[in-house]
C-alpha positions as CSV (number, residue, x, y, z in Angstrom):
1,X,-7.7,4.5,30.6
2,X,-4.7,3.7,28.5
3,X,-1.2,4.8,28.4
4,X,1.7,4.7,25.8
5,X,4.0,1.8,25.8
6,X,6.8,0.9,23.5
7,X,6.8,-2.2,22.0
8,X,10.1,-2.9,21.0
9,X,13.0,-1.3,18.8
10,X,12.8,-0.5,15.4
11,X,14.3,-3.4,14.0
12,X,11.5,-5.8,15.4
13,X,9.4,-4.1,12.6
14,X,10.7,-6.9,10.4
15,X,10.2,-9.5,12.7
16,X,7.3,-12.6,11.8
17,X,5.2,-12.0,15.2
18,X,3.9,-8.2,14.1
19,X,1.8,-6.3,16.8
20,X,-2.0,-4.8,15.2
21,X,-4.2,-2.6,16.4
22,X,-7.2,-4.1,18.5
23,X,-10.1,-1.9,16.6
24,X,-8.9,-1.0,13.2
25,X,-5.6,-3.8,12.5
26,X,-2.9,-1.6,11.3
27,X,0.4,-3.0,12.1
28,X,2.2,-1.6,15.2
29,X,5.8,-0.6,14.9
30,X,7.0,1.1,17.5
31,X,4.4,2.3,20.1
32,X,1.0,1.1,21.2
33,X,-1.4,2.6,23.0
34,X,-2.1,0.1,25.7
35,X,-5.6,-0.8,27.5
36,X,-5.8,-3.6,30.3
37,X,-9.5,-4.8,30.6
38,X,-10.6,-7.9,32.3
39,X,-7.1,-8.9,32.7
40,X,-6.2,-8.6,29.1
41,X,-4.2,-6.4,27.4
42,X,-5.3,-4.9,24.4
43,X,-3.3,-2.8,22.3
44,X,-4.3,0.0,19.6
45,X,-2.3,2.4,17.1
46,X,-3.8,5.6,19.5
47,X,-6.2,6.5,21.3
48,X,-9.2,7.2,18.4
49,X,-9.0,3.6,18.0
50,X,-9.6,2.9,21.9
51,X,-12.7,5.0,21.4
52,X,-13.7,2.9,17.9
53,X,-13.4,-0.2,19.8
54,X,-15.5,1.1,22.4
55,X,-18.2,2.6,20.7
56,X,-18.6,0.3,17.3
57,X,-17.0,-2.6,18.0
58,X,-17.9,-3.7,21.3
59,X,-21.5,-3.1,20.5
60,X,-21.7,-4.7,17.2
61,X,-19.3,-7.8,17.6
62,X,-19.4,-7.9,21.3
63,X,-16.0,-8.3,23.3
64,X,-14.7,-11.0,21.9
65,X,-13.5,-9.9,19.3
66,X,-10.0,-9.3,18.4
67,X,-8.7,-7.6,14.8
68,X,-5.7,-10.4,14.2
């Protein structure tokens, strides 16, 4: 289970090291939706994408993978 984090201010929007969602890579602002598994953290624009990840990524690409 995840939980809302936020990622910085507003200004770090135009910074070079940009934040993307884990399942479908949009860019992340302002708040992520934050998942630790295995002792990683993976982050994701809400929870729908959690859910993607889980259920279309995981099985097709296995767990590996990582939208950056």
């Amino acid at each position: 289970m995840g939980e809302w984090a936020d990622r910085g201010r507003a200004s770090d929007y135009f910074q070079q090291q940009n934040v993307h969602c884990s399942a479908c890579g949009k860019m992340i602002p302002r708040r992520a939706w934050v998942v630790v598994r295995d002792g990683k953290e993976l982050l994701f624009c809400e929870p729908d994408c959690e859910r993607i990840y889980d259920d279309y990524c995981i099985p097709r690409y296995g767990a590996t993978i990582r939208w950056r």
